[in-house]
C-alpha positions as CSV (number, residue, x, y, z in Angstrom):
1,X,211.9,147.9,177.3
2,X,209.0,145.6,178.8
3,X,207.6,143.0,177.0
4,X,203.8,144.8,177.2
5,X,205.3,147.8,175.0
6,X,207.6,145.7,172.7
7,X,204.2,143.8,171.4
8,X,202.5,147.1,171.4
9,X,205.0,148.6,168.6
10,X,204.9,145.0,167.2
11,X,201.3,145.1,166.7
12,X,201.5,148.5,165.5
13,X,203.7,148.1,162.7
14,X,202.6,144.6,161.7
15,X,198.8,145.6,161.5
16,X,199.6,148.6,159.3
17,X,201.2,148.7,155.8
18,X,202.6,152.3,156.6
19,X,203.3,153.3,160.3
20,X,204.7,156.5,161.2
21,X,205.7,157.2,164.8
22,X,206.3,161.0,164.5
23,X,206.1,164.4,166.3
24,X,202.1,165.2,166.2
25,X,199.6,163.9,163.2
26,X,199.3,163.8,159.8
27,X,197.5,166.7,159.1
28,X,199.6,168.6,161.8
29,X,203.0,167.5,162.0
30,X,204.7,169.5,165.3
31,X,208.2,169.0,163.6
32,X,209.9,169.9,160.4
33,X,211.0,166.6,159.7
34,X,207.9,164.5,160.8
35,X,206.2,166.7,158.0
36,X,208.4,166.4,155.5
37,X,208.0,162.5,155.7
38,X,203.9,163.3,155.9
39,X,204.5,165.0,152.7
40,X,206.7,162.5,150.7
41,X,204.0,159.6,152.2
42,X,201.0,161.6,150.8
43,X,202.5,162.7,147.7
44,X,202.4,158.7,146.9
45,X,199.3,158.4,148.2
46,X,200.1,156.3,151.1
47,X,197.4,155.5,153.3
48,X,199.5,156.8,157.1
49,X,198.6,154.9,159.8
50,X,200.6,157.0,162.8
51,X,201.6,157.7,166.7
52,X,202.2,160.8,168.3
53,X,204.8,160.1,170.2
54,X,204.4,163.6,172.1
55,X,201.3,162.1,174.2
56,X,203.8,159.0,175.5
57,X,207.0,159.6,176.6
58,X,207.4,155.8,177.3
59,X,206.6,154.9,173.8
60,X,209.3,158.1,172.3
61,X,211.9,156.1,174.2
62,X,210.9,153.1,173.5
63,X,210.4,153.3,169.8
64,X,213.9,154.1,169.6
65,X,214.9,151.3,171.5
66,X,212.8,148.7,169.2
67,X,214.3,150.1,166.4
68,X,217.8,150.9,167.7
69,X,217.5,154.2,165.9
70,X,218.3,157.5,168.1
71,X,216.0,160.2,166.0
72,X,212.1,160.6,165.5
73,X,209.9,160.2,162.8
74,X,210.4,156.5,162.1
75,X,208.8,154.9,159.5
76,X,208.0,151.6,159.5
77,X,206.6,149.8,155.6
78,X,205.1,146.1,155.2
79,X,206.1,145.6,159.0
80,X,209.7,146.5,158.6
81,X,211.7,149.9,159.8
82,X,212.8,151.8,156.9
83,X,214.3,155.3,158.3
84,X,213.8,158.6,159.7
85,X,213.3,161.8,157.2
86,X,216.8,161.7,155.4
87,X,216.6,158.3,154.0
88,X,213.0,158.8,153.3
89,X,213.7,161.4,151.6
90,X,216.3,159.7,149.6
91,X,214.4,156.6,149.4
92,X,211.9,159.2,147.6
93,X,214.3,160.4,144.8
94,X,215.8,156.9,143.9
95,X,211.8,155.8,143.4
96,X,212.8,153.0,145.8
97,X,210.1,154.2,148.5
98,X,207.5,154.0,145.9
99,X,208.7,150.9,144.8
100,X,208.4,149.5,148.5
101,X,205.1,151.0,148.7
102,X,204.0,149.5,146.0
103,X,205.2,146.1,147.1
């Protein structure tokens, strides 16, 4: 991954409290698991900040590169990655995503 995109994602999650890179928007997720994550988020009443990674195949690759992590959405909270949908989602049950949210 160049440097140029590296600060890019940098930038992106740093600036944001909760950064989503995911498969559409928000209010149109174009995959299941991007909007089950959308769903969890808004349920807390997180404010989404996101990037459809569908418009940039250079930043789909190289999210997963930043992050080391081989599956899309990623979220990322208070600058640091936390998952994909299944630990989301599990962060969600436990009350530890709210928690982090929260933070």
């Amino acid at each position: 991954m160049n440097d140029e995109l590296k600060q890019k994602i940098e930038k992106l999650i740093t600036d944001n409290k909760v950064f989503l890179f995911m498969k559409g928007d928000p209010d149109m997720p174009q995959c299941g698991f991007s909007s089950q994550v959308v769903f969890v988020l808004n349920q807390l009443g997180a404010d989404i900040k996101h990037f459809n990674i569908l418009l940039d195949d250079e930043m789909r690759q190289g999210i997963k590169d930043f992050s080391n992590w081989p599956t899309l959405p990623q979220l990322f909270i208070n600058g640091k990655f936390v998952g994909g949908c299944d630990i989301t989602l599990q962060m969600h049950e436990s009350g530890e995503l709210k928690k982090l949210l929260e933070e």
